[in-house]
C-alpha positions, 0 to 999 in steps of 0.5 A, spaced: 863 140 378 864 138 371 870 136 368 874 140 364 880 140 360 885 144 360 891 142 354 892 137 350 897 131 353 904 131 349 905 123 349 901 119 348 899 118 356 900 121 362 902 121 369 898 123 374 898 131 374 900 134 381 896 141 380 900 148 384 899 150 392 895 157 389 892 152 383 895 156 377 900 151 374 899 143 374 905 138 372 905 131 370 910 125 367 909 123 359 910 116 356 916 121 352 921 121 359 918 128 360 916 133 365 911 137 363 908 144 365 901 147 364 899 154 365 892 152 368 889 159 366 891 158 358 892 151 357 899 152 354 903 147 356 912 147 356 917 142 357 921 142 363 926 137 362 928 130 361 930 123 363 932 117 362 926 113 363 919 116 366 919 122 370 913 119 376 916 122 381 914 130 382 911 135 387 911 142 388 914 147 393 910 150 398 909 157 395 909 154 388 915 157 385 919 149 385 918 143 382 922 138 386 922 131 381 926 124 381 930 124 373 934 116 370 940 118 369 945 113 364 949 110 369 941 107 372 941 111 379 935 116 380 937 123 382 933 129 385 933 136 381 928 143 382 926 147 377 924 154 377 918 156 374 921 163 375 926 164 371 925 157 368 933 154 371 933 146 372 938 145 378 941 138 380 941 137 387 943 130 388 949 127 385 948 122 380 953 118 383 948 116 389 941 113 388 936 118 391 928 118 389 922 120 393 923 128 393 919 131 399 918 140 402 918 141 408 910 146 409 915 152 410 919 150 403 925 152 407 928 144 407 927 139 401 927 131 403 930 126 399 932 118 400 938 117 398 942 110 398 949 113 400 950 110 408 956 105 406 957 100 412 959 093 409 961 087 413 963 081 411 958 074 409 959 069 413 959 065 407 964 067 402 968 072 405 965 078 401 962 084 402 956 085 404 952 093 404 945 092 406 941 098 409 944 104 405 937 108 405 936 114 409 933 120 409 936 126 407 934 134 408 937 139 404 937 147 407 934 151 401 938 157 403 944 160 407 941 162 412 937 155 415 940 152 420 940 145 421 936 142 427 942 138 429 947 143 428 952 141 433 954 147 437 960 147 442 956 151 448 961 156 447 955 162 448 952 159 453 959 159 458 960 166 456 953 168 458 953 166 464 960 167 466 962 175 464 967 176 468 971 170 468 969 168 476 965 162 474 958 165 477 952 167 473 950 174 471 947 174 478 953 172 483 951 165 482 955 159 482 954 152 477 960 149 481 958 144 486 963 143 492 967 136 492 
């Protein structure tokens, strides 16, 4: 198709705009250390937020309601905060204390990734006798809501003994023991 365009750019450049799963909203990064977002129907565009430095990092939540975005905060780390284009909230999600960039939603929108420098484990340098903390970036995965379970969320296999044994005999629902003779 022909290219058209939809709204006049706030800074004097852009980023690259990342455009909704259901194609009504696009967002983008300005030279101005602000993120942007365009109703791709009128063209009117509004200021989502703010940072420190340049806003580079966004992407959208699978049913277009969130952006998830990576702000500079004083203090030189990056951190993770969500809007919603609902109710036109912006949320923290990782703390400023820790460096976390590279925000990224499961397909179902239930989860949201970010790396995130937090993993402490120092020792010592066989020079000097300093520490050393090398390797501090890991993946993280944020539940989105109350009711998301962890994959690995440890259970103690309380519910798998009472099903099997009812009465307190040791046997299954079916007389069977688990057991073995020594």
């Amino acid at each position: 198709g022909v290219p058209k365009k939809l709204a006049d750019g706030k800074g004097g450049w852009n980023f690259a705009a990342d455009i909704s799963p259901d194609g009504k909203w696009a967002v983008y990064g300005d030279n101005n250390r602000k993120l942007q977002l365009v109703n791709m129907e009128s063209g009117s565009t509004s200021e989502v937020d703010e940072s420190e430095w340049e806003i580079r990092q966004y992407t959208w939540s699978p049913n277009s309601r969130c952006i998830a975005y990576t702000v500079a905060n004083k203090n030189e780390f990056s951190s993770i905060r969500v809007y919603d284009t609902q109710d036109k909230s912006v949320h923290n999600v990782t703390d400023e204390m820790w460096n976390s960039h590279s925000p990224a939603w499961d397909p179902k929108g239930k989860w949201l990734y970010v790396i995130s420098g937090r993993y402490m484990n120092p020792h010592s340098s066989a020079n000097d006798w300093s520490f050393i903390v090398e390797d501090i970036e890991r993946i993280y995965g944020l539940a989105l809501d109350t009711e998301t379970m962890s994959p690995y969320q440890y259970t103690d296999g309380d519910d798998e003994d009472e099903d099997k044994d009812k009465d307190g005999n040791g046997d299954d629902e079916n007389g069977k023991s688990d057991k073995k003779d020594k």
